[in-house]
PAZAPA-4460 file (N, C-alpha, C; in steps of 0.05 Angstrom, whole numbers, plus 32768, in hexadecimal, padded with zeros to 4 digits):
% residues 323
    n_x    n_y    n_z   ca_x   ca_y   ca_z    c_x    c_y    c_z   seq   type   mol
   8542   86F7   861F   8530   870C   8614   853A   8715   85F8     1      X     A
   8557   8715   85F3   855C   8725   85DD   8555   8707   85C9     2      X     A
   8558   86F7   85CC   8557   86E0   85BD   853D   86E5   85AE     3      X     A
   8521   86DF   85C5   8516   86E6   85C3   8500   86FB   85B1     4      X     A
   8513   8710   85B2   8510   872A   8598   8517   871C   857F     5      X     A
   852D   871B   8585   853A   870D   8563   8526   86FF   8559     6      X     A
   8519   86E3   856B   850B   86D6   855E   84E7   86DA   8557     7      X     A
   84E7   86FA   856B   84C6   8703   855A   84D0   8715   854D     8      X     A
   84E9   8723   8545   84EA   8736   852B   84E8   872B   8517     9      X     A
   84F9   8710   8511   8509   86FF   84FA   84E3   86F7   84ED    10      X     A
   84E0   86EE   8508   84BD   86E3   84FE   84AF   86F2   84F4    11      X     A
   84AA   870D   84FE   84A0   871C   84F7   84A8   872F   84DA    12      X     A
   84C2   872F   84D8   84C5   8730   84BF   84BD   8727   84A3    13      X     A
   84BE   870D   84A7   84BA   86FB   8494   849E   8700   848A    14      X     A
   848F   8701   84A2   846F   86FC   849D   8465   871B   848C    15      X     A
   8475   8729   8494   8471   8748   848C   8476   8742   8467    16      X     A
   848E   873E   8460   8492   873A   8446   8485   8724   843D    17      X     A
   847E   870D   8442   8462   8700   8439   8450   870E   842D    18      X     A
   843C   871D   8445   8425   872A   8448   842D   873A   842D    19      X     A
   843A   874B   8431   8442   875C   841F   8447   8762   83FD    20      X     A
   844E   873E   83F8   8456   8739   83E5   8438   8733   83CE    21      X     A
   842C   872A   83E4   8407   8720   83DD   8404   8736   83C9    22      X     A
   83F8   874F   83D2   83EF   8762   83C3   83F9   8763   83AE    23      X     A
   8416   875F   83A7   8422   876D   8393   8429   8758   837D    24      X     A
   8422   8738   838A   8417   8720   8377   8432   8717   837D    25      X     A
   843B   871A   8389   8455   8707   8389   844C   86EE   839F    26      X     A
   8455   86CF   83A0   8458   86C1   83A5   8467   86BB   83C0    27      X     A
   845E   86B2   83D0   8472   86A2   83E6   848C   8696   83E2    28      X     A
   8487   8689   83CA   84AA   867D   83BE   84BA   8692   83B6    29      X     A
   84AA   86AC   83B1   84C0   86C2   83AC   84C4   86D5   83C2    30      X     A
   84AA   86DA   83D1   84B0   86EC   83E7   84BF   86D7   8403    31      X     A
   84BE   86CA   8406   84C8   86B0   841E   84E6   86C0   8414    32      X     A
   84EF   86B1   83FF   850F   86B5   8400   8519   86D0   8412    33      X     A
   850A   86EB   83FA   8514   8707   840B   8516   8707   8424    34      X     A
   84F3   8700   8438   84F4   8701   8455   8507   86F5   8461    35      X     A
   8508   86E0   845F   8529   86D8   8466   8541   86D8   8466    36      X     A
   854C   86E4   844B   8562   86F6   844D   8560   8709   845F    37      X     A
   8540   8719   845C   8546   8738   846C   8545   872E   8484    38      X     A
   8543   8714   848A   8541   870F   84B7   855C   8705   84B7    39      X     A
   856A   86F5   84A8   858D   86FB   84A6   8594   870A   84B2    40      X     A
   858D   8727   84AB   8597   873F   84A3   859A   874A   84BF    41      X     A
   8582   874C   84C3   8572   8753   84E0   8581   8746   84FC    42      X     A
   8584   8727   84F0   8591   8717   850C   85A7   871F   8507    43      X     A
   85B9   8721   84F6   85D5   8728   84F1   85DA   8742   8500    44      X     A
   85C6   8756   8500   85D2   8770   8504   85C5   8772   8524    45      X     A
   85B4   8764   852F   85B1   875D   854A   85BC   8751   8558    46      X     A
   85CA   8738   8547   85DF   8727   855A   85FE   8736   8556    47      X     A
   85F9   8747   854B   8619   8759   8544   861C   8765   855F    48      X     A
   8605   8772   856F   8608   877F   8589   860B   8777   8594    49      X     A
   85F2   8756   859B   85FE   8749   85AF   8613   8736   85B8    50      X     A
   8621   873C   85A6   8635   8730   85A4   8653   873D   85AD    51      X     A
   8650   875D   85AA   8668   8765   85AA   867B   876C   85C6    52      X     A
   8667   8763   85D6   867D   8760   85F3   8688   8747   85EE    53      X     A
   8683   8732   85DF   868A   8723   85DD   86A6   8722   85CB    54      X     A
   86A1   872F   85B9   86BA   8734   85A4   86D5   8746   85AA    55      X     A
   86C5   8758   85C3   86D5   8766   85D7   86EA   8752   85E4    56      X     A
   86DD   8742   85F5   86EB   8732   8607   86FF   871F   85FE    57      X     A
   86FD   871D   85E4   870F   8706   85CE   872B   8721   85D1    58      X     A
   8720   8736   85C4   8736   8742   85C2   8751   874E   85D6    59      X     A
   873B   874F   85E7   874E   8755   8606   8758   8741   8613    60      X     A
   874B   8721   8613   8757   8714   8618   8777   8711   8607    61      X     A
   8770   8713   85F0   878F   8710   85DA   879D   8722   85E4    62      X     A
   8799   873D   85E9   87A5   8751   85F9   87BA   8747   860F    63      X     A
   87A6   873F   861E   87AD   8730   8637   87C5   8720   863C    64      X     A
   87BD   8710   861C   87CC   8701   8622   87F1   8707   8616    65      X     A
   87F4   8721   8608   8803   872F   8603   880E   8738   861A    66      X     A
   8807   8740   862F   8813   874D   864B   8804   8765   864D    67      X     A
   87EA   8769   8641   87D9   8788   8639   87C1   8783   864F    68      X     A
   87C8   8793   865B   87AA   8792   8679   8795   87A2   8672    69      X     A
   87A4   87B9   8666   8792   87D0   8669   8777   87CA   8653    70      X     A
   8773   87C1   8641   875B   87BA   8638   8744   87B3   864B    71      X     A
   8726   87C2   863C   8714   87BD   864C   86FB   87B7   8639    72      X     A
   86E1   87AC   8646   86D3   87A7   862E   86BA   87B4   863B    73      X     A
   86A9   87C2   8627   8694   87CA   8632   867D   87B5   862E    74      X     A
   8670   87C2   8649   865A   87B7   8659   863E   87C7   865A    75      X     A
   8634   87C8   8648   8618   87E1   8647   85FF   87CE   8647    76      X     A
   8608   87B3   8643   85E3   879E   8649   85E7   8798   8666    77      X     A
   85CC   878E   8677   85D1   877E   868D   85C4   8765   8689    78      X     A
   85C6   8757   867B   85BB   8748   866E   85DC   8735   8673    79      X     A
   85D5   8715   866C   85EF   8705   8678   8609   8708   8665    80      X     A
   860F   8712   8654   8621   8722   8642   862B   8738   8653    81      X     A
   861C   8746   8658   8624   8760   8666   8633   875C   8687    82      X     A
   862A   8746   8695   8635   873B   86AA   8645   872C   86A7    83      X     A
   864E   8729   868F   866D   8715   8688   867B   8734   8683    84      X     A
   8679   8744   8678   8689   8757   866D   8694   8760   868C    85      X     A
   8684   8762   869C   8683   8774   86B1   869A   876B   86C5    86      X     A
   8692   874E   86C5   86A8   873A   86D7   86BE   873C   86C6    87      X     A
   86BF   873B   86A4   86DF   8734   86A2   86E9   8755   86A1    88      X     A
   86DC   8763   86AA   86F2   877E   86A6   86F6   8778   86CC    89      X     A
   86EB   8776   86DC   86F6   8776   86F5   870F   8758   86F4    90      X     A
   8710   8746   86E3   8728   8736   86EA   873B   8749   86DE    91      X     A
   8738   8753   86C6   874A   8767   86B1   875C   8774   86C7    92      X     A
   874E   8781   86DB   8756   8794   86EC   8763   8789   8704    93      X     A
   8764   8775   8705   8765   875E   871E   8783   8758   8716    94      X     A
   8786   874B   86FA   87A0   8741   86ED   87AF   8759   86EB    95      X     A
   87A9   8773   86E2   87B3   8790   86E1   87C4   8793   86F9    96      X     A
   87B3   878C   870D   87C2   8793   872A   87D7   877C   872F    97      X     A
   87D0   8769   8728   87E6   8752   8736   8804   8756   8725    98      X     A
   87F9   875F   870B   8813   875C   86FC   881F   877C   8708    99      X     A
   8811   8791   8704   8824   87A2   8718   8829   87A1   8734   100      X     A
   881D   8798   8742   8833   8788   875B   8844   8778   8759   101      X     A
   8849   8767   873D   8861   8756   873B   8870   8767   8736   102      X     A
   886F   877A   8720   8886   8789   8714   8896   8798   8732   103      X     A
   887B   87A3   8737   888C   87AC   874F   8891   87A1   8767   104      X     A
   8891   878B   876F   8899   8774   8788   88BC   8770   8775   105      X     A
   88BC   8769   875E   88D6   8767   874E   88EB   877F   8751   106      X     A
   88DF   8792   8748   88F0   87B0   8753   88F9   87B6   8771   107      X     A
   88E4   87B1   8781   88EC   87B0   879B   8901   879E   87A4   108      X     A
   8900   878A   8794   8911   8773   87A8   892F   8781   8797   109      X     A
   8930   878E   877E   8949   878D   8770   8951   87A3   878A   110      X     A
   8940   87B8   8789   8953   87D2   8795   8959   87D3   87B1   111      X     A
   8942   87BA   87C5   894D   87B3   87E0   8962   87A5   87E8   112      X     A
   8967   8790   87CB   8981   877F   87D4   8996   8790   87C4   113      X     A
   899D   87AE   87BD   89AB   87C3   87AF   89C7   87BF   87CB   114      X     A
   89B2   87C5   87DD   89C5   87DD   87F3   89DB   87C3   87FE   115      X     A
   89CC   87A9   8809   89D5   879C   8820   89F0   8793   8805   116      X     A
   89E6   8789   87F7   89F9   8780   87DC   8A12   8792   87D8   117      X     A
   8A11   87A6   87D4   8A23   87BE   87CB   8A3A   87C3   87E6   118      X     A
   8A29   87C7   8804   8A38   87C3   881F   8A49   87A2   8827   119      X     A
   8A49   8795   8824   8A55   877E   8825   8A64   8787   880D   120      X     A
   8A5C   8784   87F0   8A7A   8782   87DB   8A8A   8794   87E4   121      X     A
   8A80   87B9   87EE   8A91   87C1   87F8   8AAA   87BE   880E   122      X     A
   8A9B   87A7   8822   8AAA   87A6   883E   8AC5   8789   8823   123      X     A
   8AAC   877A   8818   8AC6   8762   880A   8AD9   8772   8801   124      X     A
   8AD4   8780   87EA   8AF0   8789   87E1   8AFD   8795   87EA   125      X     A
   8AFD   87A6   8808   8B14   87B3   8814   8B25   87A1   8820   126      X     A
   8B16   8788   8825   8B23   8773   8832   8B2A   876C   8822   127      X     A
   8B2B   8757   880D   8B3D   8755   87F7   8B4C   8766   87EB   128      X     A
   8B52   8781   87F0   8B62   878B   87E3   8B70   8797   87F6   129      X     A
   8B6F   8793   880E   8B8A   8795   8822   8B81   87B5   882E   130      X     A
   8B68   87C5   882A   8B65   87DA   882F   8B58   87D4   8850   131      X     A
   8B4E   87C5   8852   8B3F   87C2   886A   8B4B   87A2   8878   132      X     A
   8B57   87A2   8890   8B5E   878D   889C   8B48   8777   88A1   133      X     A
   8B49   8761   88A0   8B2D   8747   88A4   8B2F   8748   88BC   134      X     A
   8B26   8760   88CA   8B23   8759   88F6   8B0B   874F   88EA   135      X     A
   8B0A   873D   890D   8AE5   873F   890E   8AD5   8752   890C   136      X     A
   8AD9   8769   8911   8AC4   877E   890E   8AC0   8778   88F1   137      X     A
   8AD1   877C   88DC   8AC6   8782   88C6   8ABA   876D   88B5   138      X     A
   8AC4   8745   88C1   8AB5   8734   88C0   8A9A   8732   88C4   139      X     A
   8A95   8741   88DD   8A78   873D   88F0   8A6E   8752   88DB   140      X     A
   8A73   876F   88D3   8A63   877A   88C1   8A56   8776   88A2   141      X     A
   8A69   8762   889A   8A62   8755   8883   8A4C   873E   888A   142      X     A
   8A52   8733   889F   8A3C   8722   88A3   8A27   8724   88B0   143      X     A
   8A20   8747   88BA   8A0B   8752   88BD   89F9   8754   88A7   144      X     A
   8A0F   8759   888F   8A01   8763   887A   89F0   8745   886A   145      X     A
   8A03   8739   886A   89F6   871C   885F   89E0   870F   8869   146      X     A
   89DF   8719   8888   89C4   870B   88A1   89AD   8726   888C   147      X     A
   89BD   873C   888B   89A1   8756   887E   899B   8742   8868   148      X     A
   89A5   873D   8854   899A   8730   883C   8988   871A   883E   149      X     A
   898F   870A   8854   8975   86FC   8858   895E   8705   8866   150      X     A
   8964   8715   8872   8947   8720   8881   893C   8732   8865   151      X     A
   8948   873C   8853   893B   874A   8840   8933   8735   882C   152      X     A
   8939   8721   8822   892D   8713   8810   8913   870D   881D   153      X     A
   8910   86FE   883B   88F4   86F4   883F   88E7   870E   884A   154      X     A
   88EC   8724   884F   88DB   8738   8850   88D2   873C   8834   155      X     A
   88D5   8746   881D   88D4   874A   8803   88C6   8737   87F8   156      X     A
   88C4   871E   87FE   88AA   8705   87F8   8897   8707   880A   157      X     A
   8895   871D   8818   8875   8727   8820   8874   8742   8817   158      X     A
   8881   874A   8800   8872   8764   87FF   885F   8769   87F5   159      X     A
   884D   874E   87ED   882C   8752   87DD   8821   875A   87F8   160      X     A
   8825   8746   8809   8815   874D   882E   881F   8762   8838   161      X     A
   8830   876F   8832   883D   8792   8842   8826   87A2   8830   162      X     A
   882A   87A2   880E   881C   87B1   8800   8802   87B0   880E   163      X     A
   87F7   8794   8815   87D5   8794   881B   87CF   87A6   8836   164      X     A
   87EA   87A0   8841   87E3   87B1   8864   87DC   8792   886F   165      X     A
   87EB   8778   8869   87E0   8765   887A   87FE   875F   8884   166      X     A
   8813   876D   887E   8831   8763   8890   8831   876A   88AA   167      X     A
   883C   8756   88BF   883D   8761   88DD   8860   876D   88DB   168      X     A
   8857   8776   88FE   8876   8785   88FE   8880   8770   891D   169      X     A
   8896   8774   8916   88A9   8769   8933   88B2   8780   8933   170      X     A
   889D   8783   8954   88A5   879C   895B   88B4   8799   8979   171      X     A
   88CD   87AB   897E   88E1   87A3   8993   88E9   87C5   899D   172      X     A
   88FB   87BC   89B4   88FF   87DF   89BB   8917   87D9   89B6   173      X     A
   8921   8800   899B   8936   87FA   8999   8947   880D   89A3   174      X     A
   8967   880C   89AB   8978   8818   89AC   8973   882E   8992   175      X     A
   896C   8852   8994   8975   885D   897F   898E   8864   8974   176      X     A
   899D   8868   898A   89B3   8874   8982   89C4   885C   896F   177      X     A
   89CA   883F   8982   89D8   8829   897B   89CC   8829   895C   178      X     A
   89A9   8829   8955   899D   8821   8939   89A7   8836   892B   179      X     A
   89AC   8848   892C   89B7   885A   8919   89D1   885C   890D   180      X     A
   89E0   8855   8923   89FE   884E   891B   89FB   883D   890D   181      X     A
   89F1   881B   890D   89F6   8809   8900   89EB   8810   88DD   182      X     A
   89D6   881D   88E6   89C9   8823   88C4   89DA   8839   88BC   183      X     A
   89EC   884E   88C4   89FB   8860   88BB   8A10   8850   88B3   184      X     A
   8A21   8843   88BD   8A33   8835   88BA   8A33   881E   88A7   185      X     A
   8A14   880B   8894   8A19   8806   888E   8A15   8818   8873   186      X     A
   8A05   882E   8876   8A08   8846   885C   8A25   884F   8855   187      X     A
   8A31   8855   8869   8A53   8856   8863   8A5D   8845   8858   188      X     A
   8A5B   882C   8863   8A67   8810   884E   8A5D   8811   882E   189      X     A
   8A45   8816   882A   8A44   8812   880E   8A42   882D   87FB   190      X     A
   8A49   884D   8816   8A51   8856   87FD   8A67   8869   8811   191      X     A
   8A7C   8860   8807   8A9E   8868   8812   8AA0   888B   8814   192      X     A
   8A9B   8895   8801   8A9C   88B6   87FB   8A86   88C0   8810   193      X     A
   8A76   88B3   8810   8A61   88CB   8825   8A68   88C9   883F   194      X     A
   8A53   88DD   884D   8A5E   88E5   8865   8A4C   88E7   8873   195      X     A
   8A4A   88DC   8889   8A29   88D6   88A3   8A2E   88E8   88B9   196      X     A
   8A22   88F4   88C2   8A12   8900   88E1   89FE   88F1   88EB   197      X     A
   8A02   88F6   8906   89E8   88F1   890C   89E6   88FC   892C   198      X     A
   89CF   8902   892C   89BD   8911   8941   89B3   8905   8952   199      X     A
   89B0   88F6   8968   899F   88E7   897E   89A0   88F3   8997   200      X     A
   8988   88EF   89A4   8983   88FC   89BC   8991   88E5   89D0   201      X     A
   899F   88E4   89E2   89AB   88D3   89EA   899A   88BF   89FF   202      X     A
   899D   88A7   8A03   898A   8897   8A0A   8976   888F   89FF   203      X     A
   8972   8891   89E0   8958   8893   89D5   894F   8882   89CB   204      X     A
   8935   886D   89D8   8923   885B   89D4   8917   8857   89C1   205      X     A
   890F   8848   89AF   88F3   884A   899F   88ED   882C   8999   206      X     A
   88CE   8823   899B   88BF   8817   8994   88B9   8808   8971   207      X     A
   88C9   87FB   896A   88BE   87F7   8947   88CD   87E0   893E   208      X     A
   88C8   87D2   8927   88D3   87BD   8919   88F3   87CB   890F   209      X     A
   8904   87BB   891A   891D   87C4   8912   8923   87B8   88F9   210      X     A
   8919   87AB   88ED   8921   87AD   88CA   8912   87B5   88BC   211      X     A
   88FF   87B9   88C2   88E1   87CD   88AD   88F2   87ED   88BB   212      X     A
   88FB   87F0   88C8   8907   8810   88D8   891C   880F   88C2   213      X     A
   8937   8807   88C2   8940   87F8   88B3   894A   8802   8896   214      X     A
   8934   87F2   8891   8926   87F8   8877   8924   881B   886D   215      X     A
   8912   8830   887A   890D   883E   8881   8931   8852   8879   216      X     A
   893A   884B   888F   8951   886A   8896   896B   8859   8886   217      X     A
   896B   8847   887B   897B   8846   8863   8977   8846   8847   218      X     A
   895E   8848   8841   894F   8855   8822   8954   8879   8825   219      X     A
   8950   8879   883B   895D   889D   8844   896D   88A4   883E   220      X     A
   897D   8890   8848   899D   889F   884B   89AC   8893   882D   221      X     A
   899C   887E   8820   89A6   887A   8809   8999   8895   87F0   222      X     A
   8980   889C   87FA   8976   88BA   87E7   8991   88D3   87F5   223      X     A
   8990   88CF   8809   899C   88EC   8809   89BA   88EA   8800   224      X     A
   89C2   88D2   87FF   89E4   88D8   87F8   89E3   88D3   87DA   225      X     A
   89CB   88CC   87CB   89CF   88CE   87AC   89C5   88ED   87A1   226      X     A
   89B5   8903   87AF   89B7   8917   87AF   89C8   8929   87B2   227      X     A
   89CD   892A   87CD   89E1   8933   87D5   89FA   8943   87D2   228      X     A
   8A03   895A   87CD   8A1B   895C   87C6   8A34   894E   87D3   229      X     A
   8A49   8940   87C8   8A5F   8935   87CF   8A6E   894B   87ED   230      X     A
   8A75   8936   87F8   8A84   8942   8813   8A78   894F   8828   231      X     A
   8A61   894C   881E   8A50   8963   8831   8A42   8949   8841   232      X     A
   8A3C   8952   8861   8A30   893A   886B   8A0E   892D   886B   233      X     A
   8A07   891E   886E   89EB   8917   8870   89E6   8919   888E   234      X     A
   89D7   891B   8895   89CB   891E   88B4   89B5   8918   88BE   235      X     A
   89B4   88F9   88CA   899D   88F3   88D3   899C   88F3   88FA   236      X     A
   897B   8906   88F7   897B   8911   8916   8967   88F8   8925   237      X     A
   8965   88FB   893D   894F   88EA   894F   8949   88EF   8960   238      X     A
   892C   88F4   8967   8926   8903   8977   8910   88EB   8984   239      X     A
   8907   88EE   89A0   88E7   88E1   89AF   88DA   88F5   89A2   240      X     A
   88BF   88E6   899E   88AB   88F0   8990   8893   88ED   89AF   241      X     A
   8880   88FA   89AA   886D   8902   89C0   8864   88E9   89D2   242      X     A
   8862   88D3   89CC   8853   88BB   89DC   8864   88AC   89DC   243      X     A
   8871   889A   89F0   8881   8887   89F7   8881   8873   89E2   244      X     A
   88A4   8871   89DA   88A6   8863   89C7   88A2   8869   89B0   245      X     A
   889D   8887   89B2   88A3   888F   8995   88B6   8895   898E   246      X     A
   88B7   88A3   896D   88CD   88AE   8963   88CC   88C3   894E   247      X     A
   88E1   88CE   8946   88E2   88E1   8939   8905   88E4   8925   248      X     A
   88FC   88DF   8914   8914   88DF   88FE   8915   88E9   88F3   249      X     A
   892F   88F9   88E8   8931   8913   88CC   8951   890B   88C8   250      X     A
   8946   8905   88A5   8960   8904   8899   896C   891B   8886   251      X     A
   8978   8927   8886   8977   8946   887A   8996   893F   885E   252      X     A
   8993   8954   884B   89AD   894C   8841   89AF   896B   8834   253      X     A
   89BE   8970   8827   89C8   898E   881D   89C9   898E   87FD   254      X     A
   89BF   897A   87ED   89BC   897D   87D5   899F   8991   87D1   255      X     A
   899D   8994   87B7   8987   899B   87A7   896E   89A4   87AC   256      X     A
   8966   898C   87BF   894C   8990   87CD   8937   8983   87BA   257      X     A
   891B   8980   87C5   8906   8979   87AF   88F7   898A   87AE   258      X     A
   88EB   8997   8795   88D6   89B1   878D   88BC   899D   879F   259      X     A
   88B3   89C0   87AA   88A3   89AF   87B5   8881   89A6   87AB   260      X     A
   8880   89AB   8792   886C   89A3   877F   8873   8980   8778   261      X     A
   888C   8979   878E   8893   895C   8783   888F   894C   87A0   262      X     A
   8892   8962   87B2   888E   8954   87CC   8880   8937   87D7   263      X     A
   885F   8942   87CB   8853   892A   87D4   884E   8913   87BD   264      X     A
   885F   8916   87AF   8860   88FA   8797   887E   88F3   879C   265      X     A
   8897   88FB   87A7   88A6   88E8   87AC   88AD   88CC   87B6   266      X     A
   8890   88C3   87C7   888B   88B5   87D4   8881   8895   87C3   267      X     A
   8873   88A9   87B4   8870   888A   879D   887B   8878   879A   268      X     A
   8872   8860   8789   8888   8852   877C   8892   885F   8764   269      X     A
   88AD   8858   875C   88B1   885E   8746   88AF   8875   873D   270      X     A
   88AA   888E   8754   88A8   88AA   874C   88C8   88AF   874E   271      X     A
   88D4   88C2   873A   88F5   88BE   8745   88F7   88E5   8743   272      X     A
   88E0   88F7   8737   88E0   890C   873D   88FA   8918   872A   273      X     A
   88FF   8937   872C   8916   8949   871C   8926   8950   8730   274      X     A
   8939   8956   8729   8949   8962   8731   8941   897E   8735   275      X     A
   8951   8983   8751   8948   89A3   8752   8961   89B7   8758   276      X     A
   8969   89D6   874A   8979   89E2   8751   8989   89E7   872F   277      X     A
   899A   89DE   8732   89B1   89E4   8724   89A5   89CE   8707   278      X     A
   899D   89BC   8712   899A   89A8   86FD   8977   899A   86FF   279      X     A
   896A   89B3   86FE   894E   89B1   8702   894C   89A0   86EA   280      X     A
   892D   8998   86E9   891C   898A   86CC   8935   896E   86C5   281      X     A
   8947   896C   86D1   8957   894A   86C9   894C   8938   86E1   282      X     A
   894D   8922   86D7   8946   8904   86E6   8953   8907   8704   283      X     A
   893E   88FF   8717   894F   88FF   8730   8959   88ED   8733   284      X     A
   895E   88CE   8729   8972   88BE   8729   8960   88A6   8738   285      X     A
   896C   8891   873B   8967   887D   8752   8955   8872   873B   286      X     A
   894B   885E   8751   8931   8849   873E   8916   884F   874B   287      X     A
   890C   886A   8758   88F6   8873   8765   88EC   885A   877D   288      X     A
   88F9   8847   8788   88E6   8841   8793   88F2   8844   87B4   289      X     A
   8908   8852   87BA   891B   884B   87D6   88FF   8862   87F0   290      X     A
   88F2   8875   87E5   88E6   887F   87EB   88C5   8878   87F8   291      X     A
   88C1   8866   87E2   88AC   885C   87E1   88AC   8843   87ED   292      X     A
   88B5   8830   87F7   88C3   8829   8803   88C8   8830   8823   293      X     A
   88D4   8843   8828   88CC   884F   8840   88B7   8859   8845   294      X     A
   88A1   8863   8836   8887   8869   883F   887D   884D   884A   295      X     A
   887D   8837   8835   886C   881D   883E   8872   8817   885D   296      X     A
   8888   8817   885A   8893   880C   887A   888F   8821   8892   297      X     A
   8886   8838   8892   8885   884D   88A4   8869   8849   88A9   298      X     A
   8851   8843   8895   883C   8847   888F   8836   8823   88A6   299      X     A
   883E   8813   88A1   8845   87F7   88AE   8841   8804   88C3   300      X     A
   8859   8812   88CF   8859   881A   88F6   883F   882B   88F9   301      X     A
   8831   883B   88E9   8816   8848   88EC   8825   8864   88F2   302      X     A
   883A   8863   88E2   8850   8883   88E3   8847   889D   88D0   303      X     A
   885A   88A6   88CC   8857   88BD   88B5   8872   88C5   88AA   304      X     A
   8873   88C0   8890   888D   88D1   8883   8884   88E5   8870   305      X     A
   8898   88F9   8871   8890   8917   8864   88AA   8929   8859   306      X     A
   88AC   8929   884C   88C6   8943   8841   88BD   8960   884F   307      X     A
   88D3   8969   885C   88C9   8983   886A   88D5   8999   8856   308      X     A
   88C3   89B3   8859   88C9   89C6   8845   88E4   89D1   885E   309      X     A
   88F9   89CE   884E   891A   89D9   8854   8920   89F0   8844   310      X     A
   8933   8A07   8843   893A   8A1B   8833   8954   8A11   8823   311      X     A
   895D   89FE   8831   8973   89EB   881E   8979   89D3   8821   312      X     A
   8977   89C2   880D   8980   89A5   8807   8964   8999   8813   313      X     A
   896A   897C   8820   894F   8971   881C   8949   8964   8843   314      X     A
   892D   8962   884C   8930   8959   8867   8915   894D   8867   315      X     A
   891F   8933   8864   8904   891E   886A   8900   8911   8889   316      X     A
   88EB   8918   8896   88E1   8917   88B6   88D7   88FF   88B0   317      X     A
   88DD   88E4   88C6   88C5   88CF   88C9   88C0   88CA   88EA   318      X     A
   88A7   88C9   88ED   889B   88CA   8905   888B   88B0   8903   319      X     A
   8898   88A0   8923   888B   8884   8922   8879   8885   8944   320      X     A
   885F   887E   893D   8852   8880   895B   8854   8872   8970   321      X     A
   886F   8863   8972   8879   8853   898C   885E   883F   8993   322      X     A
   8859   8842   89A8   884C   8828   89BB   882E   8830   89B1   323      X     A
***
């Protein structure tokens, strides 16, 4: 249709300055030339419009191809120009997303393989340096930690399918009390200075993937002992939660606390939040994602995590709905 126009304006132009030219005694060999310049003119400044989703899409592609997503091109015809514009801003947005799920599938894998990494060098060098005897116990705990590193690498090459909500869980009944020790104990190994509690109701069952759980109450206990004031202990409690096979977790610590205008964005990725107290408005530290992180995986069991308003330091509750 627009073609169309072009080609009864351009026509119609021409014939106009013809006609025109008659009266005033001018000639066809002199009026022809003008009309045709002026339908130049005309198609030039018609095909200028329809053209410019087009001149759009050149440029965003170059964008693109710079590492630049955010470019978009407008789409105001519906006309088959306007349905190209329309499709390449939904791939625009398509590639937008994939490249930030890489960035952050990359971040995740750095700061999941942080902990198991850091607990093993710790257990190596006491053993090499004569501080810690090579029993089996402390063999078998190093090579807990090394069996963790493989279960976290091929967990972490599905975290596009966790992100989607298409990861399953191996779900088993676990010992709470025994799971807590082992995840406290290996928070002790990789950080020597801090200091663990912990709270369990004795006999206490629960229903859930023990490495997505895991996951979970050692991003905890790694937030609360980088908060934390030195010497003071961390304290993670456990309680049955209302329906068989549930649970109920609170990891509490005595630092700073989070304002609670920060509450429900700690959870993010990459949110890392201020400091609060003594050293309000500075960086809360970390690489924001140990949190976020534990949401995904709670959110997996069909749970809930939440920072509870405390009068001091900080107490994050996770509630998993067992069976």
């Amino acid at each position: 249709m627009k073609f169309g126009v072009v080609v009864v304006v351009t026509a119609c132009v021409a014939v106009l300055i013809v006609l025109w030219g008659y009266p005033l005694g001018f000639r066809a060999r002199q009026t022809m030339p003008v009309g045709v310049l002026i339908s130049l003119v005309v198609i030039q400044l018609l095909a200028h419009g329809m053209t410019a989703p087009l001149r759009e899409m050149t440029a965003a592609a170059r964008a693109m191809a710079r590492g630049d997503y955010s470019r978009r091109v407008r789409a105001t015809s519906r006309d088959e120009v306007g349905e190209l514009a329309q499709a390449f801003n939904r791939m625009a947005a398509d590639l937008a997303e994939v490249d930030r799920q890489r960035r952050e599938f990359v971040a995740n894998v750095s700061h999941e393989l942080r902990t198991p990494i850091s607990a093993l060098r710790a257990v190596l060098e006491n053993v090499a340096d004569g501080v810690t005897p090579a029993t089996p116990a402390v063999l078998d705990s190093a090579l807990d930690q090394t069996e963790r590193l493989g279960r976290l690498v091929t967990q972490l090459l599905d975290l596009s399918r966790v992100d989607a909500g298409a990861a399953a869980l191996d779900l088993s009944r676990l010992d709470v009390a025994a799971f807590i020790a082992d995840v406290t104990a290996e928070a002790a190994a990789g950080n020597p200075g801090a200091l663990f509690e912990s709270d369990v109701t004795p006999g206490l069952h629960a229903t859930a993937d023990r490495d997505r759980l895991h996951q979970v109450v050692a991003n905890l206990l790694a937030n609360a002992v980088r908060h934390g004031p030195p010497g003071r202990a961390v304290t993670v409690t456990a309680r049955p939660g209302p329906a068989p096979g549930a649970l109920v977790l609170e990891v509490a610590d005595e630092g700073p606390g989070i304002p609670p205008a920060e509450r429900a964005r700690v959870f993010e990725r990459f949110s890392r939040g201020t400091a609060f107290g003594p050293r309000a408005g500075t960086p809360g530290g970390g690489t924001g994602l140990g949190l976020a992180i534990a949401r995904w995986a709670t959110d997996l069991h069909g749970g809930d995590i939440t920072v509870l308003h405390t009068a001091r330091g900080c107490r994050v509750r996770v509630t998993l709905p067992g069976d």
